[in-house]
C-alpha positions in Angstrom: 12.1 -6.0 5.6 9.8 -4.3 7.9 10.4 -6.9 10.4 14.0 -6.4 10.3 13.6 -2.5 10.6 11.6 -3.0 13.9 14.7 -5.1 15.2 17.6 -3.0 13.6 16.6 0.7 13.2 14.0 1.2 15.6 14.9 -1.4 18.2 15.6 1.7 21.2 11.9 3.2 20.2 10.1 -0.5 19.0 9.8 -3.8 20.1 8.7 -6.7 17.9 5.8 -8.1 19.9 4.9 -11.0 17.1 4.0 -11.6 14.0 0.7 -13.2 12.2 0.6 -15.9 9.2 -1.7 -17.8 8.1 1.7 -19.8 7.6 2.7 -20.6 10.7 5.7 -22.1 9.7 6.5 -19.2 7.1 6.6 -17.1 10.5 8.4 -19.1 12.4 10.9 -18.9 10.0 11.2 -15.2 9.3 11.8 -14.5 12.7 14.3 -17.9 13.5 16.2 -15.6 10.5 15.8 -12.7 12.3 17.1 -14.2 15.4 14.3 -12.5 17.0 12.7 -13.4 20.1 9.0 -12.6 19.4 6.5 -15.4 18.7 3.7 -16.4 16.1 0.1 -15.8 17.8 -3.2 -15.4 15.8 -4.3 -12.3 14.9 -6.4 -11.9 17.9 -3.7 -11.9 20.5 -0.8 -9.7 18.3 -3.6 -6.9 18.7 -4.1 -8.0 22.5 -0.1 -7.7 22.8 0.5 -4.5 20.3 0.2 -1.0 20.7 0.9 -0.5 16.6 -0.5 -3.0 14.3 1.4 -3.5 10.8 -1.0 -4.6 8.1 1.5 -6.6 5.6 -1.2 -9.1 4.0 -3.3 -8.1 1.2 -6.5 -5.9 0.3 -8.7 -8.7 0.7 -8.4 -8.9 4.5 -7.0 -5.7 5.5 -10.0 -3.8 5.9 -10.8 -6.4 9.1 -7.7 -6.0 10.6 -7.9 -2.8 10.5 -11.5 -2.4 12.2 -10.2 -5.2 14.0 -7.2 -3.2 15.3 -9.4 0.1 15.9 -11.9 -1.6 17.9 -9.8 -2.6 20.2 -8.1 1.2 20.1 -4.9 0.1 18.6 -2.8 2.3 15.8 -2.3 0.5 12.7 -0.1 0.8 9.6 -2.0 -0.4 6.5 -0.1 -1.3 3.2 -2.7 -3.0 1.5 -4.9 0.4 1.0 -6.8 -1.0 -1.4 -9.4 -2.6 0.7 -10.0 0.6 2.5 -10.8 2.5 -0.7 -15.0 2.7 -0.6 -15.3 2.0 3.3 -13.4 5.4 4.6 -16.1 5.3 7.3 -12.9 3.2 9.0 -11.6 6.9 9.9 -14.4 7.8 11.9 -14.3 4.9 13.7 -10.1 5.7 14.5 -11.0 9.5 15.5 -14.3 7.6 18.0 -11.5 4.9 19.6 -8.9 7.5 19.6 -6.6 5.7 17.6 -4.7 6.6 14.5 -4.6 5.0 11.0 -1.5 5.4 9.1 -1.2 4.9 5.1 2.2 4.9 3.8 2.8 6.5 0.4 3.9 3.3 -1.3 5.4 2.7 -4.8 4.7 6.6 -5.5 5.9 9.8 -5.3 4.2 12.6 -5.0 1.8 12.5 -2.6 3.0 15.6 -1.0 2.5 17.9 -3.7 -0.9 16.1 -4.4 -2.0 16.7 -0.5 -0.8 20.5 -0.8 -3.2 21.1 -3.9 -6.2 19.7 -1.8 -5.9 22.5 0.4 -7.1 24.1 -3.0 -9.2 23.1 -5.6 -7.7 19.8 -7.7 -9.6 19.1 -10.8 -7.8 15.8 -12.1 -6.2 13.0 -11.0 -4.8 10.1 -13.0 -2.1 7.4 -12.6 -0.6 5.2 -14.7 0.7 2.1 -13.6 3.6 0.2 -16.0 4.3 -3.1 -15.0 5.8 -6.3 -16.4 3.0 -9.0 -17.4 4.6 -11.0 -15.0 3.6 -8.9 -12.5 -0.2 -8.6 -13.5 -0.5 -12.5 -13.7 -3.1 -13.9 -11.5 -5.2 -10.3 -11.7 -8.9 -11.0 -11.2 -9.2 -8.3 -14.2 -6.8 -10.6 -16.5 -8.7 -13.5 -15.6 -12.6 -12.5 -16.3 -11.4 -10.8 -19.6 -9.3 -13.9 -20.6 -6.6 -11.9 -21.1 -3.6 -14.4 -22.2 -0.4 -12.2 -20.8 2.2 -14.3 -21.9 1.2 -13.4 -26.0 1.4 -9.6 -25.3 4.2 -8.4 -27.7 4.2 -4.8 -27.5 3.6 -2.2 -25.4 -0.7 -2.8 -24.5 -3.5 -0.4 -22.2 -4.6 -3.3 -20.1 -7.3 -1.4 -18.2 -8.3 1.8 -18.3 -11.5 3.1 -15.1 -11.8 4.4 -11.6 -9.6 3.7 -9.0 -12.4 1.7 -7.4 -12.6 0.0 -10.2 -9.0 -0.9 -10.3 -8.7 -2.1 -6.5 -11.1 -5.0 -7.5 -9.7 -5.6 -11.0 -6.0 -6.0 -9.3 -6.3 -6.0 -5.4 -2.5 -7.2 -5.7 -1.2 -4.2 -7.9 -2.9 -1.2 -7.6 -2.7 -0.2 -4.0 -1.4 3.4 -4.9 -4.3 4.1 -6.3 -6.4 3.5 -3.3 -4.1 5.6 -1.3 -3.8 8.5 -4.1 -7.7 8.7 -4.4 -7.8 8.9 -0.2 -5.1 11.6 -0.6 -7.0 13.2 -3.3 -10.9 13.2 -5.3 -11.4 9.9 -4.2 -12.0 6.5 -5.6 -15.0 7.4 -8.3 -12.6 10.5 -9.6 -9.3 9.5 -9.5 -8.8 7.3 -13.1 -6.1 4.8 -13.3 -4.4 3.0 -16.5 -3.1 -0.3 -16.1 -0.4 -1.0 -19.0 1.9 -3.7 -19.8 5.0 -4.8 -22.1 7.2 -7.3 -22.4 10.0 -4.8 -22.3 9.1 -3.4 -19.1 11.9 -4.1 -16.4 10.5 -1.6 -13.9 6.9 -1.2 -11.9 6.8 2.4 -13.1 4.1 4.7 -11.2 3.3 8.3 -13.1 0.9 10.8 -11.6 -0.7 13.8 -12.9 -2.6 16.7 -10.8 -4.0 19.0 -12.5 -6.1 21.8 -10.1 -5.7 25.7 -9.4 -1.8 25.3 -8.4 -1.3 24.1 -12.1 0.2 21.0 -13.1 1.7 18.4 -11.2 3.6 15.3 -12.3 5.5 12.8 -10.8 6.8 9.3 -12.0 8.6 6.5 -9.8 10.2 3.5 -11.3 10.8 1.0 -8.9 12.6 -1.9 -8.7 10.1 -5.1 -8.0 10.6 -6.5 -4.6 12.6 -9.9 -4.1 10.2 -11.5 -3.0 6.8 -10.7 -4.4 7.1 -9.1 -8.0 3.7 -8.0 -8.0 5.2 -5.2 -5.3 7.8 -2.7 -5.5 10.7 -2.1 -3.1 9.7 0.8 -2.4 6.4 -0.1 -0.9 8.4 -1.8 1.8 10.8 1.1 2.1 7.6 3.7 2.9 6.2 1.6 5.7 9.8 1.5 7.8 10.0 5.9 6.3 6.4 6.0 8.1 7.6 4.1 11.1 10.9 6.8 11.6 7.9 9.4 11.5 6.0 7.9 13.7 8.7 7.5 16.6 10.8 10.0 15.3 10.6 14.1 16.6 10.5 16.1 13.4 9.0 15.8 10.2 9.7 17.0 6.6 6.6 17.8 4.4 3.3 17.4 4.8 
């Protein structure tokens, strides 16, 4: 999707320099259905040939690209926040290379509002992630606990902890709560529930804020993406919003 953005919406302000698999072929083929004419390179030379790097892999590696990215004084767009939460030391390496990080709000609203209390004093954080057990299969967390998903019946509270907590229980489904805890108290204050039900058609995202503004809530339910159901649609949708920001001339909210 992202891919296509680059080559459809932003094509007068972007250009598609290349794109990075570990699947070569995979790549190949997303851009032969594309028609576009970039090419596949290691990750070494898209940063050599990019001014903007777009993270699009998972929490386990994206921390490297990133510092990867920064060293060399390149932008980058990470989606897969989750292996930034714990190591923000990554923005003081952007502000010494002069580059900029950019974190997309993701599967969640609210963000806004949440950034707008900090200016205050915030006193709570806590999401609550709803998703389908077929979208929590494969979770480290469901593994270590022997957690059979495919016998859960009703509505269950899968996890309950920190955020940091949660990006290593389910580096594949939790990213908003890396990216809500950098927007917010932080990964050791922000507390995330993980629940799941067989009835559960939706990756459904609530957050509550509570600080010296009062009360803030704000729940998304997203339809799971095509092509990866442990993601939501609108995780794709947020990078390509970021992107019009990015080249764009105005801005709405903070």
């Amino acid at each position: 999707m992202i891919a296509e953005a680059i080559l459809n919406k932003f094509h007068r302000a972007i250009e598609l320099s290349g794109v990075c698999d570990l699947d070569k072929d995979k790549a190949r083929g997303l851009l032969k259905g594309l028609k576009a004419r970039a090419g596949v390179f290691d990750i070494d030379e898209l940063i050599r040939r990019c001014d903007l790097l777009v993270e699009a892999a998972s929490a386990s590696v994206s921390y490297r690209i990133a510092r990867q990215a920064l060293d060399s004084g390149k932008d980058v767009l990470v989606m897969s926040t989750g292996g930034l939460l714990g190591r923000e030391g990554l923005f003081a390496l952007a502000e010494e290379r002069r580059a900029k990080i950019y974190l997309p709000s993701g599967a969640v609203c609210g963000l806004d509002g949440l950034k707008s209390a900090m200016a205050g004093k915030v006193t709570r954080v806590v999401l609550t992630t709803k998703k389908p057990p077929r979208g929590l299969e494969g979770a480290p967390y469901i593994a270590k606990k022997g957690i059979d998903i495919k016998s859960i019946k009703n509505e269950t509270v899968i996890f309950e902890g920190t955020a940091e907590e949660a990006v290593k229980a389910f580096p594949k489904n939790v990213n908003v709560s890396a990216t809500l805890s950098m927007c917010g108290l932080g990964g050791m204050r922000t507390m995330i529930r993980v629940v799941t039900s067989p009835g559960y058609k939706s990756n459904t995202h609530e957050i509550e804020v509570e600080g010296d503004f009062g009360r803030l809530k704000a729940v998304t339910e997203n339809v799971p993406s095509p092509n990866n159901p442990k993601t939501s649609y609108l995780a794709a949708l947020s990078a390509i919003a970021m992107l019009k920001n990015i080249t764009g001339h105005s801005a709405i909210g903070n």
